[in-house]
C-alpha positions in Angstrom: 0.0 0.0 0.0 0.9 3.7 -0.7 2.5 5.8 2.2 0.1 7.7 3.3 2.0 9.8 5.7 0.1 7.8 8.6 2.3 7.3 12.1 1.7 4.7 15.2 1.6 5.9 18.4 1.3 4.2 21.9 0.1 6.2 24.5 0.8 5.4 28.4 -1.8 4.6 30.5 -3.4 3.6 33.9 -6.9 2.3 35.2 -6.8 6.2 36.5 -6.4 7.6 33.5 -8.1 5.2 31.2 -11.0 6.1 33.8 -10.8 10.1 32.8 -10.0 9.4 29.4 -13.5 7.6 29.1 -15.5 9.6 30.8 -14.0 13.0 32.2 -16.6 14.6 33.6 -17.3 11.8 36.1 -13.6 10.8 37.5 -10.8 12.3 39.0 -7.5 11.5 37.6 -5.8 13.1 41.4 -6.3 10.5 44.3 -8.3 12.8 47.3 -6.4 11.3 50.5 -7.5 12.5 54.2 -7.8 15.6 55.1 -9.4 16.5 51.7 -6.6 17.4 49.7 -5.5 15.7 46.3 -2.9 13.8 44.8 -1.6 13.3 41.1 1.2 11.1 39.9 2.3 11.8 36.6 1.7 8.5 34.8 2.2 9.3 31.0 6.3 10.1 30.9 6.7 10.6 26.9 5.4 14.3 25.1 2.7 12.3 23.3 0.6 11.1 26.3 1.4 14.1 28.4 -0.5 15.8 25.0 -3.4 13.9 25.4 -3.7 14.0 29.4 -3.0 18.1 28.9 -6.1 18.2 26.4 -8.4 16.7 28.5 -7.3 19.1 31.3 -6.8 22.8 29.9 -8.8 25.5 28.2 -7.8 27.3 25.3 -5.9 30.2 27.5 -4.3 27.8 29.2 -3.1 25.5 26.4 -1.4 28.7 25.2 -0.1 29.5 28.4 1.3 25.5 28.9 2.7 26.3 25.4 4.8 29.1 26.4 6.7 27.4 28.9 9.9 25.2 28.3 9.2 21.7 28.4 10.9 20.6 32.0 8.3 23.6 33.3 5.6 22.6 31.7 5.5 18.9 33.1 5.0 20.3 36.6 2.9 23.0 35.9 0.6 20.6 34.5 0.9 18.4 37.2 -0.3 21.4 39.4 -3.3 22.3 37.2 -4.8 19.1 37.1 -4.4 18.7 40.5 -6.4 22.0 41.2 -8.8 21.4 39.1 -9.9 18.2 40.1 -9.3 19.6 43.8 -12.1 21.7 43.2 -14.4 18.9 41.6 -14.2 16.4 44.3 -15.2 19.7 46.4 -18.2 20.2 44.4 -18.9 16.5 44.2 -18.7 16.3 47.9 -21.1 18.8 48.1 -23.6 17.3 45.7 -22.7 19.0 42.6 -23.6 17.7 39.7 -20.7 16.4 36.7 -18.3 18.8 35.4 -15.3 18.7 33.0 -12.2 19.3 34.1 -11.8 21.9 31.6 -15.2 23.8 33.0 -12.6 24.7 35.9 -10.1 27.4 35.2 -6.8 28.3 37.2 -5.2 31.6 36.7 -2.5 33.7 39.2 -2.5 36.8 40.8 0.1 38.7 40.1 1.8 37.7 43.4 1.4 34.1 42.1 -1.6 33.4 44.5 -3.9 30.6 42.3 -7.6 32.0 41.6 -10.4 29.9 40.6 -13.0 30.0 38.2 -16.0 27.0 38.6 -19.2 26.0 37.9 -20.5 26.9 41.5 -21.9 30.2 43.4 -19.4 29.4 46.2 -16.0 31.5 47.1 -13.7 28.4 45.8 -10.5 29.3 47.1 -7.2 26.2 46.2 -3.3 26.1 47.1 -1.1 24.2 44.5 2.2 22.6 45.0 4.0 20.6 42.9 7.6 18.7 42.4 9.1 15.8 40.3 6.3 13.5 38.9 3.7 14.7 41.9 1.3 17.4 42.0 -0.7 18.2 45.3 -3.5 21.0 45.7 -6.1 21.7 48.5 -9.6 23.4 47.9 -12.0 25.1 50.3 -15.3 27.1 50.4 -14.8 30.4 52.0 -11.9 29.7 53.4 -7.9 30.4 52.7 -5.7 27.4 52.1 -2.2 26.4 51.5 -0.5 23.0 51.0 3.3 22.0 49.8 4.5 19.2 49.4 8.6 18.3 49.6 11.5 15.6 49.0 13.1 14.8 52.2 16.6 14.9 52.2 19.3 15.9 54.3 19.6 19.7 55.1 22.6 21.4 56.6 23.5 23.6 59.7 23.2 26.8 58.0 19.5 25.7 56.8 18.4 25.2 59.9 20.1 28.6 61.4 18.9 30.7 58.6 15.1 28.7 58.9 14.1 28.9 62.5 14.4 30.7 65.2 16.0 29.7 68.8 12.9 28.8 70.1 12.0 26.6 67.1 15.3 25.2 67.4 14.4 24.2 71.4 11.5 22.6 70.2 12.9 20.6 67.5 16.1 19.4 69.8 13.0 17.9 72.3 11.3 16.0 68.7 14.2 14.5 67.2 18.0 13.5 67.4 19.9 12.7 64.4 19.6 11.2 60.9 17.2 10.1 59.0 14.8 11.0 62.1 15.7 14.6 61.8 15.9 15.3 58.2 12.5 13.7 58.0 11.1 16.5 60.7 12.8 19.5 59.0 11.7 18.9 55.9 8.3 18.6 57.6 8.4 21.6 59.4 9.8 23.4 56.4 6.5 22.6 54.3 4.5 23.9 57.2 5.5 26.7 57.3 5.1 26.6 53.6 1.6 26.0 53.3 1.2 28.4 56.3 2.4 31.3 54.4 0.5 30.3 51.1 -2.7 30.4 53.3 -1.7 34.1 54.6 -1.7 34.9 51.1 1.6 36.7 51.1 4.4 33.3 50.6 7.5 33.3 52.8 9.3 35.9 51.0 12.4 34.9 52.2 11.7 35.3 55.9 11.1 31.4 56.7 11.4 32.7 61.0 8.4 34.8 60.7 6.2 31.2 60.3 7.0 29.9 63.7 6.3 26.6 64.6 5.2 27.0 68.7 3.3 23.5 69.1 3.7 20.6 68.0 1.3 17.4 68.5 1.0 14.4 66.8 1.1 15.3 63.1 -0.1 18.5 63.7 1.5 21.9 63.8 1.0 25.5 64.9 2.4 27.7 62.2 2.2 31.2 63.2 -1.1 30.7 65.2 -2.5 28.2 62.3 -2.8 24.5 62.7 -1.2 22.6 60.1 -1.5 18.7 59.2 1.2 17.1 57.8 2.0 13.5 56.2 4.0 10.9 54.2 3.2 10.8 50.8 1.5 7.4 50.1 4.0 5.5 47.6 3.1 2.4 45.2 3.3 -0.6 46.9 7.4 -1.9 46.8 8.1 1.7 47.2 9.7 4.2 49.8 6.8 6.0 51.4 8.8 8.3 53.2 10.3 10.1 50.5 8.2 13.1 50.0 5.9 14.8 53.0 2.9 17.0 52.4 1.7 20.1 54.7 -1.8 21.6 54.4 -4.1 23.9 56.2 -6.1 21.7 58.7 -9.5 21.6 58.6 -10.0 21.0 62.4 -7.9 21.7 65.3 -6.3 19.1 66.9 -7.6 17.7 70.6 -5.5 18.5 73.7 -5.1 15.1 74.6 -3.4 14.4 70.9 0.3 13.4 71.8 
């Protein structure tokens, strides 16, 4: 037969995806974990897939505003969109909205970089994005102010820790952890707190990481400059380390006193 300029492709999949792919105004592709935040795990690793998961995800301004960013930015900035957006669907779902596309939700930025939202719904939709290698996490609310990050732990240094927190942080830490593993684990924690803690102020860190003071700590919970933040491992496939990333987010209730 002639060539007719046809060409095979073979696009990656899950039963997530296949799910969204098939019916997107139904299913989430993010995994909603407790606490009522989201998780996405990027799935589709080659351009072509990534194509198809994007057009399923993004309206037309922000398929030209994906477009305009370099390809290593783009594959985490998508990550963070369609976590957002479906965020904010398994909000509406949860309270008894009826289907809706994932493009019929819009993200755009303030020019400070705060997210805004655009929905199908009456109600003040406010949502925090974060995002890293291969995982994008986002947190949704009614009415409220939000913030979540999500971070790798690894080992930090001295001069992190001096330029991070402030003496009395530093007591409280030396009375939550010793060395190693242990401790790297907690700062990275504590470092995302205060993270999401200054995304839900609305103003970021702007480099002064000591003005979100941790002063309490119980359990999994954190008070970061007089708001309560949860914090947890990221769950990992099965066979893999579940430890490796941490997620912080605004807490939706305040922890009892009798919490450890």
């Amino acid at each position: 037969m002639p060539d007719r300029g046809w060409e095979d492709r073979r696009f990656q999949s899950d039963d997530r995806l296949f799910l969204l792919l098939r019916k997107p105004a139904e299913n989430l592709l993010a995994e909603p974990q407790p606490g009522g935040w989201v998780l996405v795990r990027e799935g589709w690793p080659d351009s072509a897939s990534r194509d198809v998961v994007m057009r399923r995800f993004l309206g037309r301004d922000e398929r030209a505003d994906y477009a305009g960013r370099n390809p290593n930015v783009q594959r985490t900035w998508l990550l963070g969109r369609i976590a957002a957006k479906d965020a904010v669907r398994d909000l509406l779902w949860r309270g008894g909205a009826g289907r809706a596309f994932p493009v019929e939700v819009s993200v755009a930025n303030e020019d400070g970089g705060r997210p805004t939202v655009a929905a199908p719904t009456d109600a003040d939709v406010r949502v925090s994005i974060a995002h890293t290698a291969g995982l994008g996490v986002a947190l949704a609310a009614d009415g409220g102010d939000v913030g979540i990050d999500i971070e790798v732990v690894e080992p930090r240094p001295a001069s992190f820790e001096a330029a991070t927190f402030t003496d009395a942080e530093r007591a409280l830490l030396a009375d939550q952890v010793g060395s190693g593993a242990d401790r790297d684990r907690v700062l990275t924690t504590w470092w995302a707190a205060k993270e999401a803690a200054a995304k839900a102020a609305g103003t970021g860190m702007q480099g002064r990481p000591r003005d979100f003071e941790v002063t309490e700590v119980r359990g999994s919970h954190l008070l970061v400059a007089g708001r309560w933040i949860d914090t947890a491992a990221v769950p990992g496939p099965a066979g893999t380390d579940q430890d490796a990333h941490v997620v912080a987010w605004t807490a939706t209730d305040h922890p009892t006193s009798e919490e450890p």
